[in-house]
C-alpha positions in Angstrom: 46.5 9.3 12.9 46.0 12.7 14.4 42.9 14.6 14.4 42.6 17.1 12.3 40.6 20.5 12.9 39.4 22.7 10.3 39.4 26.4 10.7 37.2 28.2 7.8 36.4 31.6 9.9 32.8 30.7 10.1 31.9 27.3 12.3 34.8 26.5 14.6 33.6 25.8 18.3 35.0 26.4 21.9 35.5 22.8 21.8 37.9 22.8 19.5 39.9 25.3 20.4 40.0 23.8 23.8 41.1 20.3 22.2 43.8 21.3 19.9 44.9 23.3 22.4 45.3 20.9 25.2 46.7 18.8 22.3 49.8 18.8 20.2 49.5 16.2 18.3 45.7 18.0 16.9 46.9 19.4 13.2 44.7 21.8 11.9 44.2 23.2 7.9 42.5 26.2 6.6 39.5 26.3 4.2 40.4 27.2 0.6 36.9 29.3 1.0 38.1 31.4 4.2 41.7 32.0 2.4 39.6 33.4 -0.3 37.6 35.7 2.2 40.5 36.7 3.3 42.6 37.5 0.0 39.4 39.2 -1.1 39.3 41.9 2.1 42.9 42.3 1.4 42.8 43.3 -2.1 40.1 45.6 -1.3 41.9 46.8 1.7 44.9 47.8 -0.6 42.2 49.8 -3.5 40.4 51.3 -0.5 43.3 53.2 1.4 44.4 54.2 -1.8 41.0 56.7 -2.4 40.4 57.4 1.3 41.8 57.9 4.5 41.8 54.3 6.6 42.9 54.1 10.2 46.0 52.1 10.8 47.0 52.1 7.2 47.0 55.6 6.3 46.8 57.1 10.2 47.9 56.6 13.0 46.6 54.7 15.8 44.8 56.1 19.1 44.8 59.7 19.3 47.6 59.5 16.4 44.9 58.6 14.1 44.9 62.4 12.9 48.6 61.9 11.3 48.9 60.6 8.0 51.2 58.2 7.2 53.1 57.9 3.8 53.1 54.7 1.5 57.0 54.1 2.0 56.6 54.9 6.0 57.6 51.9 8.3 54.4 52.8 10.3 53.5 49.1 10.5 56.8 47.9 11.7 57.0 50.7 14.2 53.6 50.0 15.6 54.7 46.0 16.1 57.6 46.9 17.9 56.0 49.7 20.3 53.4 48.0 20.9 55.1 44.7 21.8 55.4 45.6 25.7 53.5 42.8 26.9 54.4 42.3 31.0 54.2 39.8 33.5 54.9 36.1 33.0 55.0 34.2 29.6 51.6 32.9 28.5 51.1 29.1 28.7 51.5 27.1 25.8 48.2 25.6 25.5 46.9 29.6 25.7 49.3 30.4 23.2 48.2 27.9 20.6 44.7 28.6 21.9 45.4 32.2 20.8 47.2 31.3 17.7 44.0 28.9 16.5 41.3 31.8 16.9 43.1 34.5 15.6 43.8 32.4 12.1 40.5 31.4 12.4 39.1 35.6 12.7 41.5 36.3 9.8 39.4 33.4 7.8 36.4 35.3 8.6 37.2 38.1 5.4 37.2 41.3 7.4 40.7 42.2 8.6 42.0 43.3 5.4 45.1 41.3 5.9 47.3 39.2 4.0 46.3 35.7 4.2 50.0 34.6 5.1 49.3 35.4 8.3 47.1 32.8 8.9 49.0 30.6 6.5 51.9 31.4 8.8 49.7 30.8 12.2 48.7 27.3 11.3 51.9 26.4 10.2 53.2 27.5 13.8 50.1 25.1 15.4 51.5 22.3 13.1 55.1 22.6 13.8 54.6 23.2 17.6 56.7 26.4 17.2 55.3 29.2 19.4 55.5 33.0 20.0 56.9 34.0 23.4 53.9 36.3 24.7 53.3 37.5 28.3 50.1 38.0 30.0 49.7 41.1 31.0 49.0 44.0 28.8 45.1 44.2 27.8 42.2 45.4 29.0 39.4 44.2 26.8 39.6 46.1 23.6 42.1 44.3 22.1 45.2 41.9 22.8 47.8 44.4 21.5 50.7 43.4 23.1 50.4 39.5 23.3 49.5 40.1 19.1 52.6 42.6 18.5 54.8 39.9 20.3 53.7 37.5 17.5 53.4 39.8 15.0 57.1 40.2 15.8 58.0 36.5 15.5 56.0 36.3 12.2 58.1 38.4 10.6 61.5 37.0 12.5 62.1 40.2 14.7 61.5 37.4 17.5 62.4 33.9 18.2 60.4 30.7 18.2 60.0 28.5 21.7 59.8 24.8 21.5 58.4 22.6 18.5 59.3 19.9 16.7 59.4 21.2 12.9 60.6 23.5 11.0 59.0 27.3 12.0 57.3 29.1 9.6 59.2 31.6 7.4 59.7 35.0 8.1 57.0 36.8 6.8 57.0 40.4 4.6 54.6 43.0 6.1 52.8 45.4 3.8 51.3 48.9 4.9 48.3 48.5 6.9 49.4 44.4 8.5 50.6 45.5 11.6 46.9 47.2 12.8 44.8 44.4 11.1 46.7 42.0 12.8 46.7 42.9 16.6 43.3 44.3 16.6 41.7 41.2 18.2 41.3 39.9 21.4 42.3 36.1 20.5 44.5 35.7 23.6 41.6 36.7 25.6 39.1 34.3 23.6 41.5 31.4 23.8 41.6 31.5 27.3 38.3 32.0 27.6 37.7 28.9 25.4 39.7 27.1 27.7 38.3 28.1 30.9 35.2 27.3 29.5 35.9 23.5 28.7 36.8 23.2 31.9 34.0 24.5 33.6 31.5 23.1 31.3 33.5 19.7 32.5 32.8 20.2 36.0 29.0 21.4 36.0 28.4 18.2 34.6 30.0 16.3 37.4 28.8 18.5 39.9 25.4 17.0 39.6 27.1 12.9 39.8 29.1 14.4 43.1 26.1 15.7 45.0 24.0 12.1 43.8 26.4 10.5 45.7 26.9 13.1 47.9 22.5 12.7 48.7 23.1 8.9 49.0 25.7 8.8 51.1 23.5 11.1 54.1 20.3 9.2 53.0 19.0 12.5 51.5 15.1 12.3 49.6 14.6 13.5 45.8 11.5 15.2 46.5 13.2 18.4 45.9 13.6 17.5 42.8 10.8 16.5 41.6 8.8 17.8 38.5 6.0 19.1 39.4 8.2 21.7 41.6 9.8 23.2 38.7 7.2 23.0 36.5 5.3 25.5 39.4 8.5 27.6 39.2 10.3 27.1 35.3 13.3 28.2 35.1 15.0 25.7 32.6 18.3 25.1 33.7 17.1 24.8 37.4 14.4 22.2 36.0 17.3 20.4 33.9 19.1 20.2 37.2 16.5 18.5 38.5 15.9 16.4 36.0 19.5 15.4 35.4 19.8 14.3 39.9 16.6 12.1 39.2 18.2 10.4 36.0 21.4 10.3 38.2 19.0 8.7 40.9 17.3 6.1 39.0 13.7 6.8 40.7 12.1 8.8 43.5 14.0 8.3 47.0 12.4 8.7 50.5 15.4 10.4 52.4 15.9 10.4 56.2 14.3 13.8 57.3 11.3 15.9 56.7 13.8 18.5 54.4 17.5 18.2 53.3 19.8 20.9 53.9 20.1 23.7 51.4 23.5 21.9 49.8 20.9 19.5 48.5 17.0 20.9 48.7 18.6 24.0 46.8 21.5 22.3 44.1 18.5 23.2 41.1 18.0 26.5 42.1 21.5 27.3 42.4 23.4 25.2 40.2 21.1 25.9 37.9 22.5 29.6 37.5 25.4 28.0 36.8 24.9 25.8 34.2 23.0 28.7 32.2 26.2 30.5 32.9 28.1 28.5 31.3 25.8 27.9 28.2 25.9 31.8 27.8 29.8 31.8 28.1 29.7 29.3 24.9 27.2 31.3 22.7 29.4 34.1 23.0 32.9 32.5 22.1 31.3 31.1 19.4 30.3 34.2 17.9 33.7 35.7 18.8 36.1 32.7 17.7 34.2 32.8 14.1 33.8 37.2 14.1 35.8 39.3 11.8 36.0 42.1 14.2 38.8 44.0 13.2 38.8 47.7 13.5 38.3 48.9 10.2 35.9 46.3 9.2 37.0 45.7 5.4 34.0 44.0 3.2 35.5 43.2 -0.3 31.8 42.8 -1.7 30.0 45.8 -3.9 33.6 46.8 -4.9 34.9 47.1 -1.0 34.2 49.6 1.6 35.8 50.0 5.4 33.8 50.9 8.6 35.5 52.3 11.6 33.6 50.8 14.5 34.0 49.3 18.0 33.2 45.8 17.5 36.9 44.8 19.1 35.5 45.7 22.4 34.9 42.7 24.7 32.1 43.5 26.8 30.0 40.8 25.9 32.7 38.2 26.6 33.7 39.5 29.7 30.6 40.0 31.4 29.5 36.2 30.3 33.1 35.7 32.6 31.8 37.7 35.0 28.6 36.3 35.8 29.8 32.4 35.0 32.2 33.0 38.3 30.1 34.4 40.5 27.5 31.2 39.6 30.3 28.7 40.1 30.4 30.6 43.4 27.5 30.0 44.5 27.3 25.9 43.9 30.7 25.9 44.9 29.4 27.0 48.3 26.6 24.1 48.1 30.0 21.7 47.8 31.5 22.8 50.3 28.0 22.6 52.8 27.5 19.1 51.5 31.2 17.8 52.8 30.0 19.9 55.9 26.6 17.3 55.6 29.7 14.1 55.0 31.5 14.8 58.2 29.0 15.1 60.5 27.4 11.9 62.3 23.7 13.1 62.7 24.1 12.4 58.5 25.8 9.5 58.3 25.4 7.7 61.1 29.4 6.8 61.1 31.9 8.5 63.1 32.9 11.9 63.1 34.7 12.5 59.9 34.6 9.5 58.4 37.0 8.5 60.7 38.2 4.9 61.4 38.0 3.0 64.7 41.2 4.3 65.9 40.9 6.8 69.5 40.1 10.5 67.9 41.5 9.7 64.3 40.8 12.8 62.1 39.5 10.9 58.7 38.7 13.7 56.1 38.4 16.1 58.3 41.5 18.4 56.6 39.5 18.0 53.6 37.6 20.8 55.0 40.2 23.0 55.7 41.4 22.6 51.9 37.9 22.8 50.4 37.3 26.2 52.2 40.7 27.5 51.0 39.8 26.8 47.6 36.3 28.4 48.3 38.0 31.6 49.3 40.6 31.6 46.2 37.4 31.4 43.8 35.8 34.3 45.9 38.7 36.2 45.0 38.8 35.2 41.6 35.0 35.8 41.3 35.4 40.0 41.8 33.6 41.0 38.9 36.7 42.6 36.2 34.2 45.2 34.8 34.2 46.8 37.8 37.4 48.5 36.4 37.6 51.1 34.7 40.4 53.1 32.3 40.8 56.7 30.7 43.9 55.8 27.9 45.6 57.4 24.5 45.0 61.0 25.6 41.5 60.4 26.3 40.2 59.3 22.9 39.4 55.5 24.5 37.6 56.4 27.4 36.2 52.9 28.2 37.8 49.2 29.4 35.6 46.3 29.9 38.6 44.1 31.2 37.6 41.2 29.3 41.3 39.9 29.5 41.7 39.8 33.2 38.0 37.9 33.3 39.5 35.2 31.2 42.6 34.6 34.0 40.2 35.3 36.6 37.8 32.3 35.5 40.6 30.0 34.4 41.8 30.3 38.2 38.4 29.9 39.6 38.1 26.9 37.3 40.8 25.1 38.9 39.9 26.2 42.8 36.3 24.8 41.5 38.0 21.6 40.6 39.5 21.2 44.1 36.5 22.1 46.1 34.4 19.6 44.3 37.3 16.9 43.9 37.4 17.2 48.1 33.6 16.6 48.2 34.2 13.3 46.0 36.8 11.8 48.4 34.4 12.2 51.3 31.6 11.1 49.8 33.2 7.8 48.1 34.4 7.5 51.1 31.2 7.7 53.1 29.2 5.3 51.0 31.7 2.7 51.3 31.6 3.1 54.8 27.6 2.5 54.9 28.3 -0.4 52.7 25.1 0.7 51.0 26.6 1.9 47.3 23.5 3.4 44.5 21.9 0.7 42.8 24.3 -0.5 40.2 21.8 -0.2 37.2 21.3 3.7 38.5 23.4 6.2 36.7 25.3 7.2 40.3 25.8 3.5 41.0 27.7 3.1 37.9 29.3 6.6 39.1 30.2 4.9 41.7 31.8 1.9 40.7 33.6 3.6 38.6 35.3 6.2 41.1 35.3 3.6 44.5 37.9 1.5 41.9 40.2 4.6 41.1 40.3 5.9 44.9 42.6 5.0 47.3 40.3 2.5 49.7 42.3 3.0 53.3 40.5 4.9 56.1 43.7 5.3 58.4 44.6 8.5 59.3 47.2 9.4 56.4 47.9 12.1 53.7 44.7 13.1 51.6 46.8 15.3 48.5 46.4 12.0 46.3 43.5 11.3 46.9 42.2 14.6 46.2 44.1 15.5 43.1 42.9 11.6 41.8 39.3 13.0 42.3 40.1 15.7 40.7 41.2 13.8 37.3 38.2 11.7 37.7 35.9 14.9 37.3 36.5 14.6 33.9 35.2 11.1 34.0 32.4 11.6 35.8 30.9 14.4 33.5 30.0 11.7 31.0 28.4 9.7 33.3 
């Protein structure tokens, strides 16, 4: 049976959005209470623009918002179609269906004003498989205008349907003021984000479970993890860090040496960062995903009233992007030190990169190469996107956060993430078989352990690593519940 999500406009998570995106076969419904919101800001919508002036329905938009525009004027159509100049590539299909799942679910939340066939129309779309053709480029944090006009577009049949397996919603009949209430979100932008977040919320998990075994396999100590450290210094992610590599550990460990390298003395104090990071990224989506923030804001209650506002800028959501990178940064840099740590005999006491017995075989050394070339494609990705900046519409929207290219930007570094920790795992499984001394199989990172030495290829001679690597890398996933 297929699971079912619920989107009511008022409690849907990032998780869920990540899952039935990621998943076809998830089916979602609306609540009868949300498509009651929503028919309630409509009908006010309607009575309101009918006694005062409203942007988007009665004006203009951007510095048109001084015209008026007549009740029997295609306004709305017009602005779908002109606006609909989204660039660049076409839009994945689980970021489309991520899009399509928040922005019914905003619509839910009773402030866009806007019939509530659109999101009738939008979950239908999710449940068929049928999908708007949008392409990626064409916001800049205050709004995905021209990723929403494309699927405005297809909602009303001006534009095809890609894929599915069912029949695609009907074409449906826009009234004055639909086209604005529609594409003033940023649901592309939270989708991705949504998504980009699972994934890194995955792989800070299994960051700690990699740098356990990373710490067994060079006989590292746990004293820098210990609790009365952080409790001298409490910050509480670091001191859930630390907490989390002495569950992982099963027990205080003597290491080898006075002091570990920073890769492992420092992973609470910088990993840390990260995992707060992350935390911050979900609070925010899950104000955004559940946020009527449609400009005008229509409330239906006390006999309706409108409020032109900014709450369609995304600068909280793409700063959380911002800093969430440059933390995953950081502990990506620990990583890629630590496989530094798994090469090197003075560690491990085996030979130089975990090399067989064979005259200078090369073992993991590659691995390496490829970590640090993911290392620099996340320190790319990382460049903070509100350092841009954007003067537009005749100079009545003088500011940009950039929220949009933060959401690519941190789906990339995800992924380059993914690889620099996924060569770290290879090396170190590969290490501790080596020293035939594998955690203690009661420990959380023995059972780690097991788990992962199974799945990984066991040969040492000097052959391709790709496999390997992009094995570890599905294994993340695994090892973030352990």
């Amino acid at each position: 049976m297929s699971t079912v999500v619920t989107l009511d406009g008022i409690r849907l998570r990032p998780s869920d959005v990540a899952g039935l995106a990621r998943d076809a076969g998830v089916a979602v419904r609306l609540d009868p209470e949300g498509l009651a919101r929503a028919a309630a800001a409509h009908r006010a919508a309607g009575e309101i623009a009918r006694r005062r002036p409203v942007y988007g329905r009665t004006t203009g938009v951007g510095a048109n918002r001084t015209e008026h525009v007549g009740d029997g004027d295609l306004h709305g159509l017009r602005l779908l179609r002109s606006h609909a100049g989204g660039i660049g590539a076409p839009v994945p299909a689980d970021q489309v269906r991520a899009m399509l799942a928040v922005r019914a679910n905003q619509i839910l939340a009773g402030g866009a004003g806007l019939q509530p066939a659109f999101a009738e129309a939008l979950a239908g779309a999710l449940n068929s498989g049928r999908l708007p053709r949008v392409h990626e480029v064409g916001a800049i944090g205050t709004g995905d205008l021209t990723a929403l006009a494309e699927t405005g577009l297809t909602l009303i049949g001006e534009l095809p349907w890609t894929g599915g397996r069912g029949t695609p919603p009907a074409p449906l009949a826009p009234e004055p003021g639909d086209a604005l209430a529609f594409i003033s979100s940023s649901a592309l932008t939270i989708g991705q984000a949504a998504l980009a977040w699972a994934d890194i919320a995955a792989l800070v998990r299994a960051t700690t479970v990699v740098a356990a075994l990373s710490l067994h396999a060079v006989d590292g100590g746990s004293e820098a993890f210990d609790a009365q450290v952080h409790a001298a210094r409490p910050h509480p992610a670091v001191a859930a860090v630390a907490a989390e590599m002495r569950r992982l550990l099963g027990g205080p460990r003597r290491g080898a040496r006075v002091q570990d390298p920073f890769g492992y003395r420092c992973l609470p104090q910088v990993h840390g960062p990260a995992v707060d990071a992350a935390a911050r990224v979900e609070r925010v989506l899950e104000i955004e995903i559940n946020a009527a923030a449609e400009n005008p804001l229509v409330r239906a209650a006390g006999g309706g009233s409108v409020h032109h506002h900014g709450g369609f800028h995304q600068a909280p959501l793409g700063l959380a992007l911002d800093q969430v990178r440059v933390a995953l940064l950081q502990t990506a840099q620990l990583s890629a030190a630590r496989l530094a740590t798994l090469v090197e005999p003075a560690f491990t006491g085996l030979r130089p990169f975990l090399a067989d017995g064979a005259p200078a075989a090369s073992g993991v050394m590659i691995l390496e190469y490829s970590a640090n070339s993911a290392l620099a494609d996340l320190r790319g990705a990382a460049h903070p996107a509100a350092l841009g900046h954007a003067v537009l519409s005749r100079g009545v929207e003088e500011h940009a956060g950039f929220a949009a290219q933060a959401a690519r930007q941190t789906l990339r570094a995800a992924a380059s993430y993914r690889l620099v920790l996924a060569c770290e795992l290879v090396a170190a499984v590969r290490a501790v078989r080596q020293r035939a001394r594998p955690p203690a199989p009661a420990t959380p990172a023995g059972a780690a352990f097991a788990e992962v030495a199974r799945r990984l290829d066991p040969r040492t001679e000097d052959r391709p690593l790709t496999a390997d690597v992009e094995s570890a890398a599905t294994l993340l996933d695994l090892l973030a519940a352990a």
